[in-house]
MDAnalysis code that builds the backbone (N, CA, C; Angstrom):
import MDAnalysis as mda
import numpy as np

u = mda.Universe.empty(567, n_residues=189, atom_resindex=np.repeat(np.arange(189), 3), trajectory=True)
u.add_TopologyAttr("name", ["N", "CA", "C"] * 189)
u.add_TopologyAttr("resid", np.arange(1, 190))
u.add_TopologyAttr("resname", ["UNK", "UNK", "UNK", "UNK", "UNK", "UNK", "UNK", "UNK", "UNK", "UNK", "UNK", "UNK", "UNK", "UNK", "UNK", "UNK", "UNK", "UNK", "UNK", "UNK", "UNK", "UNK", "UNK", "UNK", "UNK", "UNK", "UNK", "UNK", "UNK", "UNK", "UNK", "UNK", "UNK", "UNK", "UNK", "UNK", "UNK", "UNK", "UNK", "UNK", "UNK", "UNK", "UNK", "UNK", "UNK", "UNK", "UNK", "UNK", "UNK", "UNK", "UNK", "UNK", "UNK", "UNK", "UNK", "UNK", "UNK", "UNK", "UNK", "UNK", "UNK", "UNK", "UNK", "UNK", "UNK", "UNK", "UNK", "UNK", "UNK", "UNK", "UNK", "UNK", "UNK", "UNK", "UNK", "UNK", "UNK", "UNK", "UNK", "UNK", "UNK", "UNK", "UNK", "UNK", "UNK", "UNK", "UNK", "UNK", "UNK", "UNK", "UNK", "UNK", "UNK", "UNK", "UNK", "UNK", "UNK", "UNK", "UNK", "UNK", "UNK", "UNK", "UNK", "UNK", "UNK", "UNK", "UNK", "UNK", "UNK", "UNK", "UNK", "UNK", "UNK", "UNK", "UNK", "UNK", "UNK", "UNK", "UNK", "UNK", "UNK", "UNK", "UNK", "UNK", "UNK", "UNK", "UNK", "UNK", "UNK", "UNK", "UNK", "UNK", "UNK", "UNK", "UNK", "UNK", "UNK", "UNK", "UNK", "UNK", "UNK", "UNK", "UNK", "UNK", "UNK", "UNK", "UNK", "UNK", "UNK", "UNK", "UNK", "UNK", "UNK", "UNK", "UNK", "UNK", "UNK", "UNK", "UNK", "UNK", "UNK", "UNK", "UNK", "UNK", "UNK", "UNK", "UNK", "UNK", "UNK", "UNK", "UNK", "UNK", "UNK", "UNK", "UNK", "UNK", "UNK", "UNK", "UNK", "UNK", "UNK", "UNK", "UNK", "UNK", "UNK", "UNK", "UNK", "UNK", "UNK"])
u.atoms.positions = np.array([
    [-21.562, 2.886, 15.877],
    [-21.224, 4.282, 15.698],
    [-22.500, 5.057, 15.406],
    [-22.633, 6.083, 16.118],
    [-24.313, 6.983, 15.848],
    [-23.483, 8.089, 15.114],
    [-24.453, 8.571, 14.771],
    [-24.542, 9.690, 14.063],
    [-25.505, 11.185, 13.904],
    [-25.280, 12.232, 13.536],
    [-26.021, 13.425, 13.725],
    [-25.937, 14.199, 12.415],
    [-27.828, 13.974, 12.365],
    [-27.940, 14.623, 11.180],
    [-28.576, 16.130, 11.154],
    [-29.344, 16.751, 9.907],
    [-29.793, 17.615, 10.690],
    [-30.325, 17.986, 8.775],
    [-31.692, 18.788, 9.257],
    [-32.869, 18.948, 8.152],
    [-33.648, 20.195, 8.402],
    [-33.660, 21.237, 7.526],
    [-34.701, 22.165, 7.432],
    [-36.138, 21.586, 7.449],
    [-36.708, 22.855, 8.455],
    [-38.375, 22.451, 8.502],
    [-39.373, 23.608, 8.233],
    [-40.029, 23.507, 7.231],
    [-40.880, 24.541, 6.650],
    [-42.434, 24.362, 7.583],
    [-43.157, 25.346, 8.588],
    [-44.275, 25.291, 8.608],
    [-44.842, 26.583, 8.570],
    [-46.180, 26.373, 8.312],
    [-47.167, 27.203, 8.335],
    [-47.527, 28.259, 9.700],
    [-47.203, 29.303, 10.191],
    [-47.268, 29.679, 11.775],
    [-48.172, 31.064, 11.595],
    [-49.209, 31.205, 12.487],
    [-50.592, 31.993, 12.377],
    [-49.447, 33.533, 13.555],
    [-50.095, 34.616, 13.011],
    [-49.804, 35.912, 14.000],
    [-49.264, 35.280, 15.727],
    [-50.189, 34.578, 16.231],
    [-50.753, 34.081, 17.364],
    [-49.465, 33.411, 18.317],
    [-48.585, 32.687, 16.977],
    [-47.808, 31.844, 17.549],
    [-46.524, 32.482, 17.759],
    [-45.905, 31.801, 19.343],
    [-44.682, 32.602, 19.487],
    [-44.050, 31.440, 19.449],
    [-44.031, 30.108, 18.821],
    [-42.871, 29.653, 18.478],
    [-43.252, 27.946, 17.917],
    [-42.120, 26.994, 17.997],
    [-42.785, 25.718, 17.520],
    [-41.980, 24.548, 18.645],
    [-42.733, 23.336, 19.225],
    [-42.090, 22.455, 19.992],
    [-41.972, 21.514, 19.385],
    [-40.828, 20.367, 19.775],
    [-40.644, 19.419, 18.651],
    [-41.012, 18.082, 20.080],
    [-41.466, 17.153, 19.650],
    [-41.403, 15.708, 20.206],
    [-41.331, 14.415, 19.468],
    [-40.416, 13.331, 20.181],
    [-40.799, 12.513, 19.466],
    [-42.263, 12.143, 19.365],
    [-42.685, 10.886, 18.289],
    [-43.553, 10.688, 18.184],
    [-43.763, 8.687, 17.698],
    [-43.698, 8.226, 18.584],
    [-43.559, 6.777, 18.510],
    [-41.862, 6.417, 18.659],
    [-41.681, 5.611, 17.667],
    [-40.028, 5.435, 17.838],
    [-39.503, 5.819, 16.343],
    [-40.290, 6.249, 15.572],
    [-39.671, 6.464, 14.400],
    [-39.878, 7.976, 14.090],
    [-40.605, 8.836, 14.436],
    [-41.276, 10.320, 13.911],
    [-41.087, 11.244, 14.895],
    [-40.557, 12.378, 14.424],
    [-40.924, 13.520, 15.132],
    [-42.304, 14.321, 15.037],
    [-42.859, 14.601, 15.817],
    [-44.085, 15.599, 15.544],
    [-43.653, 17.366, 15.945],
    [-43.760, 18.164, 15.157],
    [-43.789, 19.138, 15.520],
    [-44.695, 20.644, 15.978],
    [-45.032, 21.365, 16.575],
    [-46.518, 21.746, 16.891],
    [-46.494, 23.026, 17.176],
    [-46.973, 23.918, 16.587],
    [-47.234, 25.476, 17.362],
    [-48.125, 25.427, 18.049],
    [-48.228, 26.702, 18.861],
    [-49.144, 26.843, 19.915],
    [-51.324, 26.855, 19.237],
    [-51.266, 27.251, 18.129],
    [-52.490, 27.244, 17.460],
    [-52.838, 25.796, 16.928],
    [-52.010, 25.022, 17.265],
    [-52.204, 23.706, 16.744],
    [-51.711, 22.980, 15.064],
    [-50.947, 23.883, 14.664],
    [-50.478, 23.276, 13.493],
    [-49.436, 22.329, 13.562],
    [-48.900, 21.159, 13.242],
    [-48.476, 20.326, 13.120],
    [-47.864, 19.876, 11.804],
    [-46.537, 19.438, 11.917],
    [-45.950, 18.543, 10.994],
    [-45.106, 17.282, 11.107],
    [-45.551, 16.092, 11.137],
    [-44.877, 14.750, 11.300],
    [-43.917, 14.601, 10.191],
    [-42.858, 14.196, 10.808],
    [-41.538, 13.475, 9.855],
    [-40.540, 12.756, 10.260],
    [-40.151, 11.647, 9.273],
    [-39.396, 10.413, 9.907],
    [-37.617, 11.052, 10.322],
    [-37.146, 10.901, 11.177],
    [-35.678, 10.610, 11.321],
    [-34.824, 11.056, 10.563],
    [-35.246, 11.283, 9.022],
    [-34.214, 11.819, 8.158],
    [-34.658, 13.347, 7.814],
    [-35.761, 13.112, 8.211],
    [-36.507, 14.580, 8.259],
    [-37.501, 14.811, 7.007],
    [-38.091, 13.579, 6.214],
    [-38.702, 13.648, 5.146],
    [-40.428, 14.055, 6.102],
    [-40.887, 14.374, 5.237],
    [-42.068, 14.738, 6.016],
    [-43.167, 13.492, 5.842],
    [-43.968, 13.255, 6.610],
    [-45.097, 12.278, 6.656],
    [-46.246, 12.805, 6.357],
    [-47.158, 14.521, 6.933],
    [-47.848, 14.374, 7.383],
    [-48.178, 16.068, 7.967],
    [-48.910, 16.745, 7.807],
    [-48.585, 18.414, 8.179],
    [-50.457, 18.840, 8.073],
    [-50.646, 19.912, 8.937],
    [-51.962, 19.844, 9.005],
    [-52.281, 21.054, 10.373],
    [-53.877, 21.276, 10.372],
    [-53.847, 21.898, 11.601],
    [-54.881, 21.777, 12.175],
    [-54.991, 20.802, 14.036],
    [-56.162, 20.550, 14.360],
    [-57.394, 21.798, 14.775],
    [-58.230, 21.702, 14.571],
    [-59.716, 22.537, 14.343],
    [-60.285, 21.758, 15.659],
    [-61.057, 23.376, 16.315],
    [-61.897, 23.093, 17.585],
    [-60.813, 22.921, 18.866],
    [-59.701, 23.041, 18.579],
    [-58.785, 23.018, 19.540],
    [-58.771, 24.570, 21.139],
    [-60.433, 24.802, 21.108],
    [-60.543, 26.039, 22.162],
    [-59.424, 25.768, 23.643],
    [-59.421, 27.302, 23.473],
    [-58.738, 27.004, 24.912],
    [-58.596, 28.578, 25.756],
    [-58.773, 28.472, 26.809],
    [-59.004, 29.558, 27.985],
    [-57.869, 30.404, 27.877],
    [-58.513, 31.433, 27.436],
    [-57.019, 32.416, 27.025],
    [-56.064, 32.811, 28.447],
    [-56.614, 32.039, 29.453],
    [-55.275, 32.265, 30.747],
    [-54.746, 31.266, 30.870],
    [-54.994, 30.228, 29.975],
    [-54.607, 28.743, 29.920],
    [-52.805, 28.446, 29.212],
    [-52.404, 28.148, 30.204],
    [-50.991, 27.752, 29.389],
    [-50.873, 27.198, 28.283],
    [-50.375, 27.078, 26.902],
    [-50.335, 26.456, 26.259],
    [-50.254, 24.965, 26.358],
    [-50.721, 23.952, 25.322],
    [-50.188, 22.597, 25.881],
    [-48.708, 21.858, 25.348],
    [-48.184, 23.114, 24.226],
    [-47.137, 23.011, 23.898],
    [-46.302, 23.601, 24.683],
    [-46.195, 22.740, 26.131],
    [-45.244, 23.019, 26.701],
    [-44.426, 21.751, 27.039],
    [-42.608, 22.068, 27.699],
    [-42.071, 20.843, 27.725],
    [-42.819, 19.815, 28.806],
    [-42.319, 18.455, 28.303],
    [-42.912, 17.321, 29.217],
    [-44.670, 17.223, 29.155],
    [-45.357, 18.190, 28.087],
    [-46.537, 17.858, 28.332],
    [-47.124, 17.010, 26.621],
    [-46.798, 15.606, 27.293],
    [-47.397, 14.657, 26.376],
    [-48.872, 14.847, 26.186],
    [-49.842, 15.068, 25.832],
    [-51.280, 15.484, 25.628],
    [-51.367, 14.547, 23.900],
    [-50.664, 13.981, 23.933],
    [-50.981, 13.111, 22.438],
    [-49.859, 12.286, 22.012],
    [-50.202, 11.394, 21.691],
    [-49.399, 9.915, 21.054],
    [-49.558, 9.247, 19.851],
    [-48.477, 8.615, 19.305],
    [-48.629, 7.735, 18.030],
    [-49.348, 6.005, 18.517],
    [-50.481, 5.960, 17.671],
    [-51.309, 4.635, 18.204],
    [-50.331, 3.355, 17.213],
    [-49.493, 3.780, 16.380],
    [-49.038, 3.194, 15.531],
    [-47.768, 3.270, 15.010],
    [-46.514, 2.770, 14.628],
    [-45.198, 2.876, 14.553],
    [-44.890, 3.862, 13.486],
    [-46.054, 3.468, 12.460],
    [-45.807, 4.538, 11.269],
    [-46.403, 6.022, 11.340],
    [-46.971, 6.207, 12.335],
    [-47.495, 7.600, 13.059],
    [-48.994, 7.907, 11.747],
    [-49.827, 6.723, 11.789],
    [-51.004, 7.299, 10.613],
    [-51.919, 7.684, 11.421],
    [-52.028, 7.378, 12.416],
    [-52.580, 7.608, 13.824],
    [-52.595, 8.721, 15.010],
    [-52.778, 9.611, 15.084],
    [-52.359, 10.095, 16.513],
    [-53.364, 10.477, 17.493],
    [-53.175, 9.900, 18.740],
    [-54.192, 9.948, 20.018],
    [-54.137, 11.718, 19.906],
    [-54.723, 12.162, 20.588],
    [-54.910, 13.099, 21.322],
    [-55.815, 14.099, 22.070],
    [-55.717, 14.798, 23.419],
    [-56.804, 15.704, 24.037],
    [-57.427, 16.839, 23.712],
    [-58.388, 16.822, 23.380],
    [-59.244, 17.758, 23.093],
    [-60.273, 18.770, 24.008],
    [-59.845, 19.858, 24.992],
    [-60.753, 20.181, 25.682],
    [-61.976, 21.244, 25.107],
    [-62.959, 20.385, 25.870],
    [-64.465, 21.197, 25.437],
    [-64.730, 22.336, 26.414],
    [-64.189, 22.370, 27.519],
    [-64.150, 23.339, 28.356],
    [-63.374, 23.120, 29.416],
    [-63.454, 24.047, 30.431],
    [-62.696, 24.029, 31.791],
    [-62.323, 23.023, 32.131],
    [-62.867, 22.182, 32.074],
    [-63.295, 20.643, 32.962],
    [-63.513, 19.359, 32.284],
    [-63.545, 19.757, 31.011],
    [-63.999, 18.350, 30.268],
    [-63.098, 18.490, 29.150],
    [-62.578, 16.915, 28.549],
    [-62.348, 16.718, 27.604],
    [-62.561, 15.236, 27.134],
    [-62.340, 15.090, 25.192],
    [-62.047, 14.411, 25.190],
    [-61.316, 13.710, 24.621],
    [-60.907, 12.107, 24.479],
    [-59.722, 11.793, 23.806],
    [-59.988, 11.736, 22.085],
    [-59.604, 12.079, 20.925],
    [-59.700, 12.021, 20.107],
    [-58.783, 11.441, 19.062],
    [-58.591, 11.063, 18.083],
    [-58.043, 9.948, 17.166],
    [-57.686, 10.975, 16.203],
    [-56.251, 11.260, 15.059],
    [-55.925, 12.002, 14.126],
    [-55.793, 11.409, 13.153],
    [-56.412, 11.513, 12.120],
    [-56.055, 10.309, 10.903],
    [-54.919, 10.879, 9.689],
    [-53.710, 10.712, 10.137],
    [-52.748, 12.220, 9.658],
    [-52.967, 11.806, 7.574],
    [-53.584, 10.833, 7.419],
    [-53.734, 10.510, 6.422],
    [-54.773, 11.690, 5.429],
    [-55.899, 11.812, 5.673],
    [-56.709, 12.625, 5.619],
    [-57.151, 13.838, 6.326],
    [-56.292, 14.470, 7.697],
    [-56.480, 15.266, 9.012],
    [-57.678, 14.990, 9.342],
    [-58.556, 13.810, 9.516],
    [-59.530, 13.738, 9.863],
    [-59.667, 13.285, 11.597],
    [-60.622, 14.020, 12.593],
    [-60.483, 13.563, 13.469],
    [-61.848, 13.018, 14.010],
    [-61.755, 12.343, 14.496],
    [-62.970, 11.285, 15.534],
    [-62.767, 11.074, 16.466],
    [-64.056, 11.314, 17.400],
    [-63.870, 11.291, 18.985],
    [-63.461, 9.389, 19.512],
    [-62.474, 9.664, 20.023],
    [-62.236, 7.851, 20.586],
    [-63.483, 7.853, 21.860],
    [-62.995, 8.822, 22.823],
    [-63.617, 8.909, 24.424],
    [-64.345, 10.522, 24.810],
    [-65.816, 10.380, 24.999],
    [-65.958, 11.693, 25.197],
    [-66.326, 12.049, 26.644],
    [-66.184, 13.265, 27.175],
    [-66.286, 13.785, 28.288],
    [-65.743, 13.438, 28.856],
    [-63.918, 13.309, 29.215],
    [-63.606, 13.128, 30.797],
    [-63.605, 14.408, 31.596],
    [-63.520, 14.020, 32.609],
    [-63.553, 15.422, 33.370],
    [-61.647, 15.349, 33.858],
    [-60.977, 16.144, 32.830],
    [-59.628, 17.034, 33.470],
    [-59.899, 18.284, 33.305],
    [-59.093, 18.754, 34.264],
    [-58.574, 20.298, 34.736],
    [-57.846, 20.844, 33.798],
    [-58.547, 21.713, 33.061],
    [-57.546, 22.502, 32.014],
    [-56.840, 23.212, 32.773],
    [-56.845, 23.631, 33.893],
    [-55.966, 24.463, 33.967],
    [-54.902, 24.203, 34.641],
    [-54.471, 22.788, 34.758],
    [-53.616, 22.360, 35.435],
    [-53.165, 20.972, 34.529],
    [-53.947, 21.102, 33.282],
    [-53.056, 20.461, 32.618],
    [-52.406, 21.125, 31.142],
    [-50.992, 21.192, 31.149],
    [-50.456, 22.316, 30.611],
    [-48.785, 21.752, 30.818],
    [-48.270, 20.865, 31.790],
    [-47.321, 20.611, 31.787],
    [-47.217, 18.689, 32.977],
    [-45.859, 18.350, 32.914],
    [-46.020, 17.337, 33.319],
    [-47.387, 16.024, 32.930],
    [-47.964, 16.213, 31.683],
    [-48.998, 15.499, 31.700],
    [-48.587, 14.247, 30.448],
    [-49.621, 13.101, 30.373],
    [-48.913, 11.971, 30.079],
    [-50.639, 11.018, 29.594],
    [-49.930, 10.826, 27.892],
    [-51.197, 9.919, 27.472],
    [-50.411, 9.213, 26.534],
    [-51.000, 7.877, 26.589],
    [-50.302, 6.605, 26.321],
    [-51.561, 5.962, 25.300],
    [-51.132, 5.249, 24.675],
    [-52.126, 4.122, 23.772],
    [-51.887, 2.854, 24.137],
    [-52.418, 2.069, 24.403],
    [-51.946, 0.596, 24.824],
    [-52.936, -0.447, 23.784],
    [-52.190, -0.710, 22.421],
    [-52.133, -1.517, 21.633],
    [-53.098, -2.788, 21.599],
    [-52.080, -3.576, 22.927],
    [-52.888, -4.593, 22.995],
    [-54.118, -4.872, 23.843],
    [-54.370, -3.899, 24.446],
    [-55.661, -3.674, 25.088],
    [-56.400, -2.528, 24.872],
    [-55.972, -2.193, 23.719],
    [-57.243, -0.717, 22.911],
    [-57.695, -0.222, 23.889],
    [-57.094, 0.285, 24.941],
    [-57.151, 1.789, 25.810],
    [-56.215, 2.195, 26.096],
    [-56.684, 3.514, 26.434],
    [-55.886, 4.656, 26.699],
    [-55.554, 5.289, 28.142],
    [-54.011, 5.377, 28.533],
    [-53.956, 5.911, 30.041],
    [-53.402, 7.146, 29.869],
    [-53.809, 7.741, 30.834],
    [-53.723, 9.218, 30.971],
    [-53.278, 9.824, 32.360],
    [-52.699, 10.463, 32.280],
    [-51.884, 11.034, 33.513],
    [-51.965, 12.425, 33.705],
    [-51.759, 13.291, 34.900],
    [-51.606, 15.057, 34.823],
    [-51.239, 15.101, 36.130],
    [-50.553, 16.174, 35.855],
    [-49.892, 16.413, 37.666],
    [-50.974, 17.878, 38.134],
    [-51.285, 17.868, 39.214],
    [-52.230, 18.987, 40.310],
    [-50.730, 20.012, 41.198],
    [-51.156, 20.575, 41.740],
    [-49.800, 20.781, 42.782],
    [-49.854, 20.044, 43.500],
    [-50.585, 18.956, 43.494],
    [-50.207, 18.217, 45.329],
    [-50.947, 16.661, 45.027],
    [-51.192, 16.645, 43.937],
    [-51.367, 14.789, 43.626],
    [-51.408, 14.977, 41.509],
    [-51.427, 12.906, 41.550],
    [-51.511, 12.798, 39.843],
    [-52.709, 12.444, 39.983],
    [-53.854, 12.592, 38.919],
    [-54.910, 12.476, 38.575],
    [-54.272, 11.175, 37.382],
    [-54.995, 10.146, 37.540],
    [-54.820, 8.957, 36.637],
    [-55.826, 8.406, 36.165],
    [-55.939, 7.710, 34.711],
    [-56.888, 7.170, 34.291],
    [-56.028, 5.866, 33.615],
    [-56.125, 5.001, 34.748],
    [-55.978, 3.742, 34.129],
    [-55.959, 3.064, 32.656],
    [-57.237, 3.082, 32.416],
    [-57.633, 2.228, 31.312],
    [-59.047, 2.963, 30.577],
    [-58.520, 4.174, 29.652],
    [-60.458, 4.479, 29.291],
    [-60.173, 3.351, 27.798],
    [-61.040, 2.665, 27.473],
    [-62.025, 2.387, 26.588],
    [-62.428, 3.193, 26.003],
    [-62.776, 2.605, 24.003],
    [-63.662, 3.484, 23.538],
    [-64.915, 3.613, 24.120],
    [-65.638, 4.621, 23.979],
    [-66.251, 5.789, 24.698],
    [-66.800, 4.934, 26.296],
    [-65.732, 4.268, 27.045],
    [-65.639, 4.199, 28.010],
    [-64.822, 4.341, 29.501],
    [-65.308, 5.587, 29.465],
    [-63.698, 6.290, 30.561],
    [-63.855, 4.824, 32.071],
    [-62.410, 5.096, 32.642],
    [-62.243, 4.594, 33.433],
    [-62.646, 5.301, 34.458],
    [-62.652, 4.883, 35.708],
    [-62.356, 5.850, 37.104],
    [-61.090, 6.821, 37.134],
    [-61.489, 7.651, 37.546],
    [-60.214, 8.684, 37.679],
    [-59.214, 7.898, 39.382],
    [-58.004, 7.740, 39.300],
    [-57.779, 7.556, 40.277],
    [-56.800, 9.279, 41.093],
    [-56.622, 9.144, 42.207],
    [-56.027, 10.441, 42.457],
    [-54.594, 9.640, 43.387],
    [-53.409, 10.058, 43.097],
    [-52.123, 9.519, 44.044],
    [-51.698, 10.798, 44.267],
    [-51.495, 10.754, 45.685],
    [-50.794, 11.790, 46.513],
    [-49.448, 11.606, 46.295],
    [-49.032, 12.992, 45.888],
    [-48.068, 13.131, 45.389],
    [-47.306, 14.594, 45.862],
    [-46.432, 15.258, 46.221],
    [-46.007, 16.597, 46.618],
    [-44.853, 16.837, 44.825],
    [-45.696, 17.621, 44.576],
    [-44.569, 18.743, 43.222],
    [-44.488, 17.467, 41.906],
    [-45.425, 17.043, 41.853],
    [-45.377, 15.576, 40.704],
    [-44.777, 16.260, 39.423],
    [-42.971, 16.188, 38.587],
    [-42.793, 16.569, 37.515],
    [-42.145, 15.923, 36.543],
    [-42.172, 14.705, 36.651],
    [-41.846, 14.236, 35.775],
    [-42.096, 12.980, 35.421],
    [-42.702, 12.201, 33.611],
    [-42.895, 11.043, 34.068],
    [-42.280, 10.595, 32.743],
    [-41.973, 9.532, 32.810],
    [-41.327, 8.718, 31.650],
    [-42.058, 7.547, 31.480],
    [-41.851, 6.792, 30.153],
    [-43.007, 5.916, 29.776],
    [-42.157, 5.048, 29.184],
    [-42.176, 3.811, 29.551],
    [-41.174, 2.281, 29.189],
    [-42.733, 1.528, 28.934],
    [-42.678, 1.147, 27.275],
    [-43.872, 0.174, 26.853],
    [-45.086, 0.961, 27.646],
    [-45.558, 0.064, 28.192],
    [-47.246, 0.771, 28.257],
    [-46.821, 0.711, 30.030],
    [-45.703, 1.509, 30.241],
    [-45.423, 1.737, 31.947],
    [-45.758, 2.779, 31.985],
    [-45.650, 3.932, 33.393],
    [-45.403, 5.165, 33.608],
    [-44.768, 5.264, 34.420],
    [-43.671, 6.061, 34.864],
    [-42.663, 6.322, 35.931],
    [-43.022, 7.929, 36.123],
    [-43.445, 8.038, 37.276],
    [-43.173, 9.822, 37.765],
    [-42.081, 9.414, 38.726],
    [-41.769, 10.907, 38.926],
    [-40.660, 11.796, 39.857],
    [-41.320, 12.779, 40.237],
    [-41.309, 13.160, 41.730],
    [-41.215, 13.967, 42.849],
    [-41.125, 14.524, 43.574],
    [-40.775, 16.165, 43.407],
    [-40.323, 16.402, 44.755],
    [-40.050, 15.939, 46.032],
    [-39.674, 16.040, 46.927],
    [-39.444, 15.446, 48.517],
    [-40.345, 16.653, 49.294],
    [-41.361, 16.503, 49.812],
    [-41.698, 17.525, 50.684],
    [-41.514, 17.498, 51.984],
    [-41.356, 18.631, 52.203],
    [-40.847, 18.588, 53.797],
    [-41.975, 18.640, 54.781],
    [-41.999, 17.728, 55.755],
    [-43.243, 17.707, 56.697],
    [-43.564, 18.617, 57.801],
    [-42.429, 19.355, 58.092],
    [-42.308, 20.814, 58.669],
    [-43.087, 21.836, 58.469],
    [-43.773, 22.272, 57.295],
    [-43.646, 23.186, 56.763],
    [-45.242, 22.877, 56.668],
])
């Protein structure tokens, strides 16, 4: 028999922000996030873990937010969420992966300089931690292929791979898998 609970959530929200997105966050935590980057982790019953707000988080004021739906841009490296992966862009074109220590909000660069597309990553995008092989895969949809990164290593990015893809929107993640979905494009046209 399941059940449905339900918990008030107090955060901190700057002029700037027009609202807050919720995701899970491993299998036990929700993370929650405004658009300026403030954040609050809490378990299932809704006790809080963890609240804070990441710094240096620039971003191109024509740039979509990354708090948008389906855009994973950060992960729990750990069940108890003390951990959290996440992207950091330094500009247009570069970012990199960075480590959250929700313990202290302290952050440290894991991987620096990959080269993604800020401006096309904003939705459909997808970053994973893989445990038993201490790297990180990364995913983003283009309009017309996924940009993939296999396997970066600390401060060792992988090859970018590129899969042709028409309208790439959706991907789901089983263990350290990735599943996208597709549009059908028509060859007519």
């Amino acid at each position: 028999m399941s059940s449905l609970g339900s918990f008030n959530l107090k955060m901190l929200f700057k002029d700037e922000d027009e609202g807050v997105e919720s995701y899970a966050l491993g299998k036990e935590h929700l993370i929650f996030w405004t658009d300026t980057y403030a954040y609050k982790i809490v378990d299932f019953s809704g006790t809080s873990v963890s609240e804070g707000q990441l710094e240096g988080m620039s971003d191109n004021e024509d740039a979509l937010p990354l708090t948008q739906i389906n855009c994973n841009w950060f992960c729990a490296m750990d069940d108890g969420a003390k951990r959290v992966m996440f992207v950091r862009f330094i500009d247009l074109t570069t970012a990199d992966i960075c480590v959250l220590d929700t313990s202290n909000n302290s952050v440290t660069v894991f991987c620096a300089g990959l080269k993604i597309e800020r401006a096309m990553f904003h939705n459909f995008c997808w970053l994973n931690y893989n445990v038993e092989e201490k790297s990180v895969q990364l995913a983003y949809s283009t309009e017309t292929q996924v940009k993939y990164f296999r396997s970066i290593g600390q401060e060792n990015p992988s090859a970018e791979l590129t899969i042709e893809c028409a309208n790439p929107n959706i991907f789901f993640q089983k263990d350290n898998t990735m599943m996208m979905a597709n549009n059908f494009k028509d060859s007519t046209n």
